[in-house]
C-alpha positions in Angstrom: 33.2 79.1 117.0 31.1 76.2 116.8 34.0 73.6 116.3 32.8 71.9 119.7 29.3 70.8 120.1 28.5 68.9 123.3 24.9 67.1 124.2 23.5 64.8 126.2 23.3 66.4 129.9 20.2 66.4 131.7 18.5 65.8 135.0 19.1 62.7 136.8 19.0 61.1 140.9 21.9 60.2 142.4 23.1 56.7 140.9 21.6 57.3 137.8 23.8 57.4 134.4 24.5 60.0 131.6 26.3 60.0 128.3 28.1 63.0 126.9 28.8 63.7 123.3 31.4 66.2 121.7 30.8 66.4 117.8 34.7 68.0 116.7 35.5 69.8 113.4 37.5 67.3 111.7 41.2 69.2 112.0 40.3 69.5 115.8 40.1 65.5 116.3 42.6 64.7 113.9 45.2 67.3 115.9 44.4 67.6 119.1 44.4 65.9 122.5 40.8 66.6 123.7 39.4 66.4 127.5 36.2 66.8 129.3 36.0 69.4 132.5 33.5 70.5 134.1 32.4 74.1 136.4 30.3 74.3 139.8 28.8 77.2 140.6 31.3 79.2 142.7 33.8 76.8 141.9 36.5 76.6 139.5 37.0 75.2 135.9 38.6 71.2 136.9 39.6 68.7 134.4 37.5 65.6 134.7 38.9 63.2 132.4 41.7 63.3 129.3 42.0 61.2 126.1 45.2 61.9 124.3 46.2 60.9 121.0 47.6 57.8 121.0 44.7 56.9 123.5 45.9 57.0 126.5 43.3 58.2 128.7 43.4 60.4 132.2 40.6 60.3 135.3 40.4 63.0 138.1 40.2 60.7 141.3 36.3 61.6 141.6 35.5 60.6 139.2 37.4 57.3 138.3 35.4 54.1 138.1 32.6 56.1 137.3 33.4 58.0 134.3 34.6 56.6 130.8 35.9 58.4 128.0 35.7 57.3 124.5 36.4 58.8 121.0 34.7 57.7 117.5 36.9 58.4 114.8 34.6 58.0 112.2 32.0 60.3 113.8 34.8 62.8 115.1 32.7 62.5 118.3 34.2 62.2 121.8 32.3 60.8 124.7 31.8 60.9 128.7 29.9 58.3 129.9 28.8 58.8 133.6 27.7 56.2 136.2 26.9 56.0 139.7 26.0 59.8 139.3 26.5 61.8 142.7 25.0 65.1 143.5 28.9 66.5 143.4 29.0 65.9 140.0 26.4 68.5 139.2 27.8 71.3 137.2 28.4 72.7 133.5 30.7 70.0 131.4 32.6 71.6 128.6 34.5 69.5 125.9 38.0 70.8 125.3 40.8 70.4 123.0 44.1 71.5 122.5 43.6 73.5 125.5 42.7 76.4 123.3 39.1 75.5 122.0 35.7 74.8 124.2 32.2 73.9 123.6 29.0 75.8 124.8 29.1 73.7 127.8 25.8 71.3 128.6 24.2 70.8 132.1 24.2 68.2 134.4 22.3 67.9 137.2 21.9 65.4 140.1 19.3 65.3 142.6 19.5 63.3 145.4 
């Protein structure tokens, strides 16, 4: 509990930006592979994009050219950095890792 932090969602208009943070417990960033995904209302839980270790990183198609993730090692922080917003994109955004632990979740909304 509490090993996943997220911030930074918000209210924004379509084409406007957002950046996401994850603050990780230290053994989480050092051990796991860690993701962002994200849950409409009515809709299921999707993967949105993937950093594994060794850096390779993953897009879903809607989001690709849009989205960037990024890690800080020093901060044990991963990020989502979101551009060219779209109302689709509004939903809850929960960081993941290891496929077993989840933030709180933070909201992100786009108006048109």
């Amino acid at each position: 509990q509490g090993q996943l932090v997220e911030s930074g969602g918000g209210s924004v208009q379509a084409g406007g930006s957002l950046k996401l943070s994850c603050a990780a417990s230290g053994y989480i960033f050092s051990t796991c592979g860690m993701g962002w995904y994200r849950q409409a209302p009515g809709r299921e839980r999707e993967w949105v994009s993937i950093i594994r270790r060794g850096d390779t990183t993953l897009y879903a198609g809607s989001v690709k050219g849009r989205f960037t993730v990024s890690q800080d090692n020093a901060k044990n922080t991963l990020y989502l950095e979101m551009n060219s917003l779209k109302t689709e994109d509004t939903a809850m955004y929960y960081c993941g890792a290891c496929g077993v632990y989840w933030g709180q979740g933070t909201q992100v909304t786009v108006s048109s």
